[in-house]
C-alpha positions as CSV (number, residue, x, y, z in Angstrom):
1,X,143.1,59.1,102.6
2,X,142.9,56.0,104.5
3,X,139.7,54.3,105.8
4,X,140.0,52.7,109.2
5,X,138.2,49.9,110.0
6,X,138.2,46.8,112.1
7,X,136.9,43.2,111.5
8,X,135.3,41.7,114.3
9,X,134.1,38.6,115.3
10,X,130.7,37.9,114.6
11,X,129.5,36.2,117.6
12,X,131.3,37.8,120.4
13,X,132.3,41.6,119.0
14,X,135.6,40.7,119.6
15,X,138.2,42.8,117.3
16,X,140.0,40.0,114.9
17,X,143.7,40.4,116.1
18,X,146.0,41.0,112.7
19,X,149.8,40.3,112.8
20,X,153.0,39.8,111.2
21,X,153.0,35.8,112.0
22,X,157.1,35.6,110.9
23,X,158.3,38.9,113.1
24,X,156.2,38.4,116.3
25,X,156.6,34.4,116.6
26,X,154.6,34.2,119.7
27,X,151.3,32.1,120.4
28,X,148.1,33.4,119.9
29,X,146.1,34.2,123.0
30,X,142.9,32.1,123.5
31,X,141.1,35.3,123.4
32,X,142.4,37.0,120.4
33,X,140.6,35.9,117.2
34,X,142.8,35.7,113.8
35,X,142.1,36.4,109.9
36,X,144.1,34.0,108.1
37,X,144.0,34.6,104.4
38,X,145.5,31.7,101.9
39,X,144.3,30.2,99.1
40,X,142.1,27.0,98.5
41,X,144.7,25.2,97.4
42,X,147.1,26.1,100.4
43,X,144.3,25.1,102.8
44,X,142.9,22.2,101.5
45,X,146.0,20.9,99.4
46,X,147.3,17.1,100.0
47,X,149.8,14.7,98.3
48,X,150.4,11.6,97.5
49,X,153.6,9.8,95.8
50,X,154.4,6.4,94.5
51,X,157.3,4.9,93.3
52,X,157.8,1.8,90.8
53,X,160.8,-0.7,90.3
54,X,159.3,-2.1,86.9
55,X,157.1,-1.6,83.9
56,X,154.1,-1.4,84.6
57,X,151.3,1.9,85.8
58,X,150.4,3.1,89.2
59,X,147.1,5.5,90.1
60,X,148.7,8.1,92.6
61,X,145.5,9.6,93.2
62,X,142.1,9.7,91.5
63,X,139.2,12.9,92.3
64,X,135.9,11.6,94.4
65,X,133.1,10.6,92.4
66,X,132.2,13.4,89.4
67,X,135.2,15.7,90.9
68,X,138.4,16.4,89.6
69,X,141.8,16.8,90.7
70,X,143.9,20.4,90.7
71,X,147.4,19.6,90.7
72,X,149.6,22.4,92.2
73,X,153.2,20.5,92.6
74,X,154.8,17.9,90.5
75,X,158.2,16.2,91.6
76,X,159.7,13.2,90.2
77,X,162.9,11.6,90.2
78,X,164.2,8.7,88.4
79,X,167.7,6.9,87.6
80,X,169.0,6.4,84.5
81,X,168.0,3.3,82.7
82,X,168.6,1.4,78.9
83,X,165.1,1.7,77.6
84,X,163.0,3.4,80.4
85,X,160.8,5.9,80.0
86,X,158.3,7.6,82.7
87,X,154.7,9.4,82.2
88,X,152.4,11.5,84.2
89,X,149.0,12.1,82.9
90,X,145.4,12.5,83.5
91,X,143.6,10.0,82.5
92,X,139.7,9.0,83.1
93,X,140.4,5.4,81.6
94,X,139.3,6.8,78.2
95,X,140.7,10.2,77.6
96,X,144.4,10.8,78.7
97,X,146.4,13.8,78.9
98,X,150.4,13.6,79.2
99,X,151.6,15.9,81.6
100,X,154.9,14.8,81.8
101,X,157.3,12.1,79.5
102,X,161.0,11.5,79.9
103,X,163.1,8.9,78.1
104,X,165.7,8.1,80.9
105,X,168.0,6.5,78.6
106,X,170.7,9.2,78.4
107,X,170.1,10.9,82.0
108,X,167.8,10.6,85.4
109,X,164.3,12.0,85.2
110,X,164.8,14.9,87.4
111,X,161.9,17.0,87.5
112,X,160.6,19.4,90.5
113,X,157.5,22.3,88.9
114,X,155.4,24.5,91.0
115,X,152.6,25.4,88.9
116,X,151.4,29.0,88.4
117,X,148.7,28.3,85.9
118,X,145.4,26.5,86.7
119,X,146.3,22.7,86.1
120,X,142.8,21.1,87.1
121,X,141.6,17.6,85.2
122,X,138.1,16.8,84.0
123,X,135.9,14.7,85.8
124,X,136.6,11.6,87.3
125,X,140.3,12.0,86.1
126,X,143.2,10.7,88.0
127,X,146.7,11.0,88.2
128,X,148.4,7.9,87.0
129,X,152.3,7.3,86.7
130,X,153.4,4.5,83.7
131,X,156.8,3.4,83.4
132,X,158.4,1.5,80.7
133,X,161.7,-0.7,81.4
134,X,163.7,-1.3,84.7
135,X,164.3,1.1,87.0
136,X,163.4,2.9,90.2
137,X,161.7,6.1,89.5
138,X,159.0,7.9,92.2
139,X,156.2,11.0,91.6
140,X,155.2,13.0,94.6
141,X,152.0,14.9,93.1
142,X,150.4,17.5,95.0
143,X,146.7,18.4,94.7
144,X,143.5,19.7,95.9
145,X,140.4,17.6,95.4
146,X,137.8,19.8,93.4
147,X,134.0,18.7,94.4
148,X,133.2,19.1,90.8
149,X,134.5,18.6,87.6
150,X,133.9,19.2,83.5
151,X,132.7,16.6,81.6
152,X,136.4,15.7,79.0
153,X,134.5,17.2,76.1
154,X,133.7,20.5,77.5
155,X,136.6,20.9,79.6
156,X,139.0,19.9,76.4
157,X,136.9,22.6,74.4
158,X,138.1,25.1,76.8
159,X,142.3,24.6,76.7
């Protein structure tokens, strides 16, 4: 048995047009309100990526005050160097949390992850990229800035 029903739109009545986006391909009407379903991180997801030529470490992006950061992407590619190594990790100055270390000593760091699990920091934890050694080696990290965040303690408490 299937229930019919129709959303409208609250204001003027209107019935909320639903389509298949990728079969029709056409614009939408000025008069035809659509539902658009996606998830927070698809909507309010950004990125940011730095790259570094030397030793040294690099903030790619750090949360707004008391928030934390949700990381949904991670790419990062590097050449081969004597020596090098490269590091992605959370860090709030005091507490850090490796999320990523390659020695690049016997090939590039090649690295490209979508994640499916929930990969969110604690409060006032950023992204931060160190590298050891010469060589050219850049992280593209995509996130969603969360308005709120765990303090490390209680957010380490439950991993």
């Amino acid at each position: 048995m299937a229930i019919k029903t129709t959303l409208t739109e609250g204001k003027s009545g209107a019935a909320i047009h639903v389509d298949d986006y990728w079969a029709t391909r056409r614009a939408n009407p000025g008069d035809q309100h659509v539902l658009i379903t996606a998830s927070p991180t698809g909507v309010h997801g950004t990125f940011k990526s730095a790259t570094r030529a030397a030793a040294g470490t690099t903030t790619i992006t750090s949360p707004d005050a008391n928030g934390s950061l949700l990381i949904t992407d991670l790419v990062i590619s590097g050449e081969k160097a004597a020596s090098a190594t490269t590091e992605v990790r959370l860090t709030d100055g005091t507490n850090n949390v490796t999320i990523f270390l390659t020695q690049q000593v016997d090939g590039p760091a090649n690295l490209a992850v979508s994640f499916a699990g929930r990969v969110q920091g604690w409060r006032d934890a950023r992204i931060d990229m160190i590298t050891t050694g010469t060589q050219d080696v850049t992280v593209l990290a995509c996130y969603t800035k969360v308005p709120e965040g765990l303090p490390f303690l209680e957010w380490d408490a439950l991993r």
